[in-house]
C-alpha positions, -999 to 999 in steps of 0.1 A, spaced: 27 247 -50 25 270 -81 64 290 -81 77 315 -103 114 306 -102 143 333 -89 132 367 -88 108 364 -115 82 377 -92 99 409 -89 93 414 -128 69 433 -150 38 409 -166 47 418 -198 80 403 -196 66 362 -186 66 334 -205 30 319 -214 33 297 -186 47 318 -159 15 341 -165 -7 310 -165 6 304 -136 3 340 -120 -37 340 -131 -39 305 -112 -24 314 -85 -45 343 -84 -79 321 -87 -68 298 -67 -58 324 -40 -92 336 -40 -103 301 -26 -140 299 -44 -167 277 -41 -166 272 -79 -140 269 -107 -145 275 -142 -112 268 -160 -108 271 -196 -76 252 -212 -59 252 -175 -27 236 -187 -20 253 -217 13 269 -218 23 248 -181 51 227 -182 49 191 -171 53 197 -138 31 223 -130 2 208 -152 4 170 -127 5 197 -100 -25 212 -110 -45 182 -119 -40 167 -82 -50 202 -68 -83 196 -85 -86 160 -73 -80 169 -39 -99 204 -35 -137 201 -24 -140 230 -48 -168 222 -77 -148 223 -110 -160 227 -143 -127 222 -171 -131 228 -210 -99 210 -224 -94 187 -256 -66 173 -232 -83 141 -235 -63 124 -211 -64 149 -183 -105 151 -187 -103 113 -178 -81 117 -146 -105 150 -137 -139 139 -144 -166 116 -146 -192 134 -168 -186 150 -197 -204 174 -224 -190 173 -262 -196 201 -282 -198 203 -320 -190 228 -344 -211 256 -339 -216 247 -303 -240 220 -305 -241 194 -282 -233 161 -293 -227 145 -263 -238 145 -224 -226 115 -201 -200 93 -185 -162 103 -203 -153 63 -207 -185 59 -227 -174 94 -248 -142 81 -255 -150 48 -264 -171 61 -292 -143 65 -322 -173 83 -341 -186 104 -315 -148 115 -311 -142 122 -349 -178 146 -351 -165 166 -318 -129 169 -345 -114 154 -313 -98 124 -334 -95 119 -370 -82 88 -391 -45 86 -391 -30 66 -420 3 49 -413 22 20 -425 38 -13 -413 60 -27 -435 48 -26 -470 11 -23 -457 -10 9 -447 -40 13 -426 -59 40 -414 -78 38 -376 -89 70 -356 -65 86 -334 -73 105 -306 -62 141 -296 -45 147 -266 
């Protein structure tokens, strides 16, 4: 269950954290129990709780979800298809997500990894790391 903690649903929107609005919008979709659920960055601004709360929700409603995230993680747990967009909004990808994330290139177009230099020791190397 989504909570505010204490009284804080005695006060004013303006005065909430990110999260604790996040949470008041969610609460308010979720209250609305619709066939269909278009979420846009649902766990930005939730803490760690709250975000594993919401991720079961969506595993266990029979509700149709459709989540845009660059949480790559959390897309694996959620889904089974997924669509990639490029710059300008171009589709670059359209399929299972284990296939999408194996692809180190297809993740560097979609800016969702990029070559990360590091060393060991006296030697550096460079490999793509993903975003999560």
């Amino acid at each position: 269950m989504l909570t505010l903690a204490g009284d804080q649903g005695n006060r004013p929107p303006y005065s909430l954290s990110g999260g604790e609005k996040q949470k008041v919008a969610l609460a308010c979709i979720l209250a609305l129990d619709p066939l269909l659920l278009l979420l846009d960055e649902p766990t930005a601004n939730l803490d760690p709780r709250a975000a594993a709360w919401l991720v079961d929700y969506l595993l266990d409603t029979p509700q149709t979800a459709i989540v845009s995230t660059h949480n790559l993680s959390m897309a694996a747990e959620l889904g089974f298809r997924c669509l990639i967009l490029g710059a300008g909004g171009h589709l670059l990808f359209d399929g299972p997500i284990e296939q999408a994330l194996g692809d180190p290139g297809l993740m560097e177009a979609a800016n969702l990894a990029h070559r990360h230099r590091h060393r060991q020791g006296s030697q550096e190397h460079a490999h793509p790391q993903l975003h999560d």
